[in-house]
N, C-alpha and C positions, 0 to 999 in steps of 0.2 A: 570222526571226532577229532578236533583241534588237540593240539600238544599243550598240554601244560607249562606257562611258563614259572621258570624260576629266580628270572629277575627277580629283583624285589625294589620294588617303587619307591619312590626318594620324593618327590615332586608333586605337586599338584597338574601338572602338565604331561607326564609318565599317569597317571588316576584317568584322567579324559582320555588320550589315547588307549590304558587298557580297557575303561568301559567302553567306548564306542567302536572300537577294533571290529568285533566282529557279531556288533548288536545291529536286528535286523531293522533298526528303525533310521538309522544312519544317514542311510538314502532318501530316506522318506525327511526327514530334516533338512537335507540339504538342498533337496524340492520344493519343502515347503517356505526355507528362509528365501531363496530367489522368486518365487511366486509372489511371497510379501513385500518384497523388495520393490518387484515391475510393478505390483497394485500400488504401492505406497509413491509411488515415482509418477505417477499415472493420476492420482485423484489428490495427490499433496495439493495445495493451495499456490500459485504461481504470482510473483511479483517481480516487479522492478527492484525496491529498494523495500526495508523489515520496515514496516509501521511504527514509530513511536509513541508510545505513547505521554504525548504531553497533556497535562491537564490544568485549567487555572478559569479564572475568571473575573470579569468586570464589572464592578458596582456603579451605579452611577444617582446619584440625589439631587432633585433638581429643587431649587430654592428661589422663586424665583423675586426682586429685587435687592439679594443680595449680594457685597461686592466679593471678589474673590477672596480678601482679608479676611472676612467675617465667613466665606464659606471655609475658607483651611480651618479656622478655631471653632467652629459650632457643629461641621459635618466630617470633612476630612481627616482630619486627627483624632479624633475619639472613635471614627469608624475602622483606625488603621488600628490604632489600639487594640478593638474588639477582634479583630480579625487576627491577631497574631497571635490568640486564644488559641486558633486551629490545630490541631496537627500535622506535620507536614509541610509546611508551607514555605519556600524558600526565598521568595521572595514579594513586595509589597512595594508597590508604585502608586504613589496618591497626588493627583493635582487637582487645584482648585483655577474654576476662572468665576466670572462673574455669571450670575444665576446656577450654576450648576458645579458639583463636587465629583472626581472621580478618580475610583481605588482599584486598581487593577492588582490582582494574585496570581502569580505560578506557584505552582507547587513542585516537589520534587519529582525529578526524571523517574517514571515507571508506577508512580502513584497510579490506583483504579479511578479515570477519569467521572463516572458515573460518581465514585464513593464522595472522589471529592468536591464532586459539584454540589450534592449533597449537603456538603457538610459545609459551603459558603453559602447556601440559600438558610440553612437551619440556623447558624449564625446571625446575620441578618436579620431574619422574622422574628430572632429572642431579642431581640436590642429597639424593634420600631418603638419600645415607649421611650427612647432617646433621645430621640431625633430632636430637635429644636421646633417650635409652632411657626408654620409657614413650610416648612417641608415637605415635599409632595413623597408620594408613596415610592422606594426603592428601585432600578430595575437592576435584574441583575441578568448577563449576559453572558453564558458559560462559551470556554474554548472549544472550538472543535477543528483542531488543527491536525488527528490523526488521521480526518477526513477530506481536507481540506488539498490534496492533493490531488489533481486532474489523473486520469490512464488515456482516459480518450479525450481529443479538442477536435473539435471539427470546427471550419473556417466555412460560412455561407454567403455565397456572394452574388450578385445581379451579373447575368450573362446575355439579358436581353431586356436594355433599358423601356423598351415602349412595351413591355407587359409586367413588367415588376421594377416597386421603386422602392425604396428603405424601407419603410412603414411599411408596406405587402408584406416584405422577407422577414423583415421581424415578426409580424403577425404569423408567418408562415410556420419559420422558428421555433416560435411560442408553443405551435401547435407537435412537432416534432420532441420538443422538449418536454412535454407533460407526456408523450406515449413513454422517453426514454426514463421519466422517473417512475412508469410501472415496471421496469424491468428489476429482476430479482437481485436484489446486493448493490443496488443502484446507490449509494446513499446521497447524493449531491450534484442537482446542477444549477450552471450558471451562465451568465448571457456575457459578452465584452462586447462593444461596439456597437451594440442595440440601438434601433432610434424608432421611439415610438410617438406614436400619431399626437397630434395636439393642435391649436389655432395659436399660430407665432405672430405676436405684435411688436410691432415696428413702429416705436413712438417719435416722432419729429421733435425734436428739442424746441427747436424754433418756434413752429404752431404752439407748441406747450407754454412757450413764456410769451407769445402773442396775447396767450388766452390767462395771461396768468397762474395756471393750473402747476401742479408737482404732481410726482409720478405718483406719490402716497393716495392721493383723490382716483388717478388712473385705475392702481392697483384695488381701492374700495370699491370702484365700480364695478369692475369685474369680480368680484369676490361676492356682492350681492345678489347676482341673478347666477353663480356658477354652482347652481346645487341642485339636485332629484328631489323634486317633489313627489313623494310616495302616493300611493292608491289609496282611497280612505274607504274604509268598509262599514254599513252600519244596518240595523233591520229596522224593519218599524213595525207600526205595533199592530201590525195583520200578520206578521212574520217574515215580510218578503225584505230580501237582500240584496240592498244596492249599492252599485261600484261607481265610483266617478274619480277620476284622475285630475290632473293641471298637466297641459301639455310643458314639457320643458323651455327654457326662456333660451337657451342655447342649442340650435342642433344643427347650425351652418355658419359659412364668413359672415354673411349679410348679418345673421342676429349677434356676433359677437358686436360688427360693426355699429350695430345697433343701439348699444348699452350708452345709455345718459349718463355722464361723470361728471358734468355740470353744469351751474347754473351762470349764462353771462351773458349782463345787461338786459337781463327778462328771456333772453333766446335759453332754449336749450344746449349741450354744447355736448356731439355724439364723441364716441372713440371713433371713427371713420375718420371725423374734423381733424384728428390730431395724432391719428399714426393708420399704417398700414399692416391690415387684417390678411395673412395667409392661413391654408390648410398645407400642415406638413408632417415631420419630424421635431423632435425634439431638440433646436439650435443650438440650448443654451448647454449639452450635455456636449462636453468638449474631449470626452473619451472614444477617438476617433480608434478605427483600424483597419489596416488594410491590405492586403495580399498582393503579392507579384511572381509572377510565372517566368521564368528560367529556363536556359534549354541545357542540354549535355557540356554545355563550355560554358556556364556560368552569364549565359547574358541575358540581362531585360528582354523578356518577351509582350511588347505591349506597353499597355500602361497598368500603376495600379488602382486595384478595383480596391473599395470600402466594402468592408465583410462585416458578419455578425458571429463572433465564435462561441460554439456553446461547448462548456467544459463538464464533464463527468466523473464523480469519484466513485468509490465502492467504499463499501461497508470495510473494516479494519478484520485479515486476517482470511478477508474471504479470498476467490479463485482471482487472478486481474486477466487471466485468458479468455475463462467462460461470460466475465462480466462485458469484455471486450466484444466477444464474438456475440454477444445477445443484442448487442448497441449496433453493432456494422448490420445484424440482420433487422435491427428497426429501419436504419439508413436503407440498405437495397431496398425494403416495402414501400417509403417514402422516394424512391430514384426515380419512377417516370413521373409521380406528377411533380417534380421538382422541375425537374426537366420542361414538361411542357408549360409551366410556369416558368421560366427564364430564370430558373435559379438554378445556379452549380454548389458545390460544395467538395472541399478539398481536408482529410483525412490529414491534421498535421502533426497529432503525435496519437502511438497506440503503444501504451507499455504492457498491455499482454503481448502485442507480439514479439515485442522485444524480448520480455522475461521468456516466452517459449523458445524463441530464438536461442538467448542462455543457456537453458536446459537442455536444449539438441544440441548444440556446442558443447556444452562439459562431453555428452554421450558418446560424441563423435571423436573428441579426444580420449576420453577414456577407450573406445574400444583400439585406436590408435597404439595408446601406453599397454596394453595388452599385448597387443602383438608385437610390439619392441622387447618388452620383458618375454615375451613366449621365445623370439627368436634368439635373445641373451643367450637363454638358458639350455637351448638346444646345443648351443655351440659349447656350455660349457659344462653340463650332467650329460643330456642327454635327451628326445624329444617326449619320454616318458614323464621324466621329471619335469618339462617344459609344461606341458599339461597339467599337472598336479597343482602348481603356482596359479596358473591361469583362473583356475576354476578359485581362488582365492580371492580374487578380488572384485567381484561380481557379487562374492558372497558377503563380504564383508562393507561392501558398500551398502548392499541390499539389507542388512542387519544395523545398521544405522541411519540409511529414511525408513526404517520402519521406527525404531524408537524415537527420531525427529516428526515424524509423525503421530503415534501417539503424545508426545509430547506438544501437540499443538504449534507445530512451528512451521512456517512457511520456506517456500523455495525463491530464495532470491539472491543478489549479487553475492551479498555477504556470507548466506549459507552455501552455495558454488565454490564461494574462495577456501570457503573453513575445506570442502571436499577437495578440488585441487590441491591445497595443503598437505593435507593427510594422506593426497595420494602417492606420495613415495614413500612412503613410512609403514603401506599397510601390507607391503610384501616383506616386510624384512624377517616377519615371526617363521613366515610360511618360507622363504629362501634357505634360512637358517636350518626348518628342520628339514627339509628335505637334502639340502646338503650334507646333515650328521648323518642323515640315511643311505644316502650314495656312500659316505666314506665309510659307515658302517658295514655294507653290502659287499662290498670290492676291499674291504680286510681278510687276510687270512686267518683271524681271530673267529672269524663267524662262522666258520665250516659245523661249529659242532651248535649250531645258536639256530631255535627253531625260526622260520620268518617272522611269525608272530612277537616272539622274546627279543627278536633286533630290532623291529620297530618301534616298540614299548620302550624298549633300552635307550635308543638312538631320540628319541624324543623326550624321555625324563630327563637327560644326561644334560642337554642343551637349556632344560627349563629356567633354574636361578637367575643365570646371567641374561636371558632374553627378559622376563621377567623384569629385573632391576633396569636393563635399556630404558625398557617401553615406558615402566613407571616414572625413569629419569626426564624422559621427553614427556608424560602427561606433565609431570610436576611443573615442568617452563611455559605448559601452558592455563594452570593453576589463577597466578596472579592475575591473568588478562577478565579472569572472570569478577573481577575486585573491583575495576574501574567502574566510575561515578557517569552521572550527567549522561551529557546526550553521546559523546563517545561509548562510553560504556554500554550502553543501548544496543549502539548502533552495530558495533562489534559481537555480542553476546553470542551469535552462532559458533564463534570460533571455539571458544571454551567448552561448550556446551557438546558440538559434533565432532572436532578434531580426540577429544579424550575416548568418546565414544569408541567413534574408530578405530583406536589403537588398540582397545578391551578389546574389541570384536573379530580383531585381526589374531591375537594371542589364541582365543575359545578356537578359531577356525583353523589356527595350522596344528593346533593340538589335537581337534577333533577329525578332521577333513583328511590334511596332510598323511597321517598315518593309516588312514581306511583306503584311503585312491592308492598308495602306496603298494599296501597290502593287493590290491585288484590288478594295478598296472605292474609292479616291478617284479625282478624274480630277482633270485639268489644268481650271482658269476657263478659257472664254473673256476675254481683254482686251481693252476697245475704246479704241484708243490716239486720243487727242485731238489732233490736229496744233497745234490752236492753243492749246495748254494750255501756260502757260508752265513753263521751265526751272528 
């Protein structure tokens, strides 16, 4: 049976220490907070940088033979007007040009982009009896700039020009890029330097004003036969069902070449007559790009190849590792027939592995600043006590990705630094009391003090003052959680896990500190001096 103590508690920190002293659940807490800690570190959600969330959007009215004059006073200004109704809304961009009016919304940093998209379509659709007559119906085009961030780009490019050429790789592309938008959390892709298939005309200026034609007559020509005539379906009156088509009027050079644009001097007069018909790419798309290989010393290896880069974003919030790793295993399914199709492809950015990268970095450090603080403290209590701290800050990290994880929060640069941060701040509760426990222990005051009663004592005694620290250092980091806009955002983990932390660090040398204590140290012997003076 334990001794009775007769300290008497003074602290909230002296109350933890005597419950958990020599409660058999102790252990079983300190198991379960580092279990939660490794789960919570392990399935958190992995990023590069915290998602923002911006939210806004763009009106646009199209009017058409009006001049920009009359569109600022009959659409643009009465639509900015209605829209400043909103709530929320920070700011309002409206220009007018001729035929068409258009009013762009932000709203403020951290608004629910859904709520306020919402809330500028419902806007809008209470106002169309407004509009002026000639006004064609609203479009409105919300932001989605949370998403709008690539993790993975991959660069695809022709490595064997006589079996694939622009138009192959794109089409190829095409094909890679719809499998990678079934991937889970996928939310966004997108093509750069695409060139896709078309019939490029090449009009002679000169034949053109031989024949007195303009390009306007050129352009009519082609636009009359450039259309799918559909299947006509009809029964008749026995019941039976017949199909007949119109073969299409374009489905080679020769038929584009073929199109009549006009009439000169009785002759007919073809597009062939007066420019040059190719099967290609798309010329007039001037969004070129294109890759060059390097070696270990930085030099041109080759020439550059014209690529197609397809860009991929994730959903906001979700994993940027697993979404990664789901993408490179669509890529290795599609790597031999790339291959045997003369197309390479080169991986130019992947920020899940970077954010993972991050993560094993902070861990790699942290177990580092462990074993620097372990060795400290051997040299200066003792390798008992060196232990005792150790075991604190595993725990106390593990107690705060657990609460950033319930809390819905990701692991990224910014949540890294808020931990960094914190991490020399989170021994100071646990140093302190195990230190008032060494100085307690190796007093000649404690010969008649049960271990129990010194532990309790040595831990309430230090409470106030550690107490007031910690909440002095929460306090300085108070204000940061007050800042506005996209700074404010962008920082938010700091405020939110550094205070964490420091709570979590006080509950664990309170509760921990004096239980390990109890298990590891013992009482000195003292050999009292009779003749030592007073």
């Amino acid at each position: 049976m334990s001794e009775r103590i007769l300290y008497k508690v003074k602290d909230v920190s002296g109350k933890l220490a005597l419950g958990f002293l020599k409660n058999p659940l102790t252990a079983l807490l300190g198991a379960f907070l580092l279990f939660m800690g490794y789960l919570s570190l392990n399935i958190m959600p992995r990023e590069e940088d915290p998602q923002i969330a911006i939210s806004g959007g763009t009106v646009m009215v199209m009017m058409p033979g009006a001049t920009a004059s009359e569109v600022e006073k009959v659409i643009v200004n009465p639509l900015e007007r209605k829209l400043r109704e909103i709530k929320g809304i920070e700011h309002i961009y409206g220009m007018a040009m001729d035929n068409v009016g258009v009013v762009n919304v932000m709203y403020y940093i951290g608004q629910n982009r859904e709520d306020s998209n919402l809330k500028l379509y419902d806007k809008v659709m209470q106002n169309m009896d407004e509009l002026p007559k000639g006004a064609m119906q609203p479009l409105i085009k919300p932001f989605d700039i949370d998403i709008d961030i690539p993790i993975v780009t991959v660069a695809f490019y022709v490595k064997d020009p006589k079996k694939v050429n622009q138009v192959t790789l794109y089409n190829k592309v095409r094909s890679i890029q719809q499998q990678i938008n079934e991937v889970e959390n996928v939310s966004k892709t997108s093509l750069k330097g695409e060139r896709r298939a078309q019939y490029n005309v090449q009009v002679d200026l000169n034949k053109l004003a031989g024949y007195n034609l303009s390009l306007g007559q050129i352009m009519q020509g082609v636009k009359s036969v450039a259309s799918n005539v559909p299947d006509v379906k009809s029964r008749t009156n026995d019941g039976q069902l017949i199909v007949f088509g119109i073969k299409n009027a374009i489905e080679n050079v020769e038929d584009v070449g073929n199109i009549a644009v006009a009439d000169y001097g009785g002759s007919l007069i073809y597009l062939r007559d007066v420019a040059t018909v190719t099967e290609g790419g798309d010329v007039q798309n001037f969004k070129n790009a294109s890759i060059v290989f390097k070696n270990d010393s930085d030099e041109k290896m080759g020439k550059e190849l014209a690529q197609t880069t397809l860009s991929i974003s994730k959903l906001a919030g979700t994993n940027a590792v697993n979404v990664s790793n789901d993408v490179l295993e669509v890529l290795n399914k599609n790597e031999k027939s790339l291959s045997d199709g003369g197309i390479g492809y080169v991986i130019t950015r992947n920020y899940g592995v970077r954010a993972d990268n991050a993560v094993n970095e902070l861990m790699h450090h942290l177990i580092i600043t462990i074993i620097i603080i372990s060795i400290m403290l051997v040299f200066a209590l003792g390798w008992r006590e060196s232990l005792i701290v150790t075991f604190t800050v595993p725990a106390i990290l593990a107690i705060t990705l657990f609460i950033a994880y319930l809390g819905g929060q990701t692991i990224n640069r910014i949540t890294l630094f808020a931990f960094l941060l914190s991490l020399g701040l989170l021994v100071d509760a646990a140093i302190i009391v195990i230190e008032n426990i060494h100085r307690h222990l190796h007093s000649h005051t404690s010969d008649h003090q049960s271990m129990e009663e010194l532990l309790v004592e040595a831990t309430d005694e230090i409470g106030p003052p550690t107490n007031i620290a910690t909440l002095a250092i929460i306090l300085t980091m108070v204000p940061m959680g007050f800042v506005g806009g996209m700074m404010g955002s962008f920082m938010k983990p700091i405020p939110l896990n550094v205070p964490v932390a420091l709570v979590a660090s006080l509950f664990v040398a309170y509760i921990f500190t004096p239980y390990l204590a109890l298990k590891l140290l013992k009482k000195p012997t003292h050999t009292h001096n009779k003749g030592a003076k007073q």
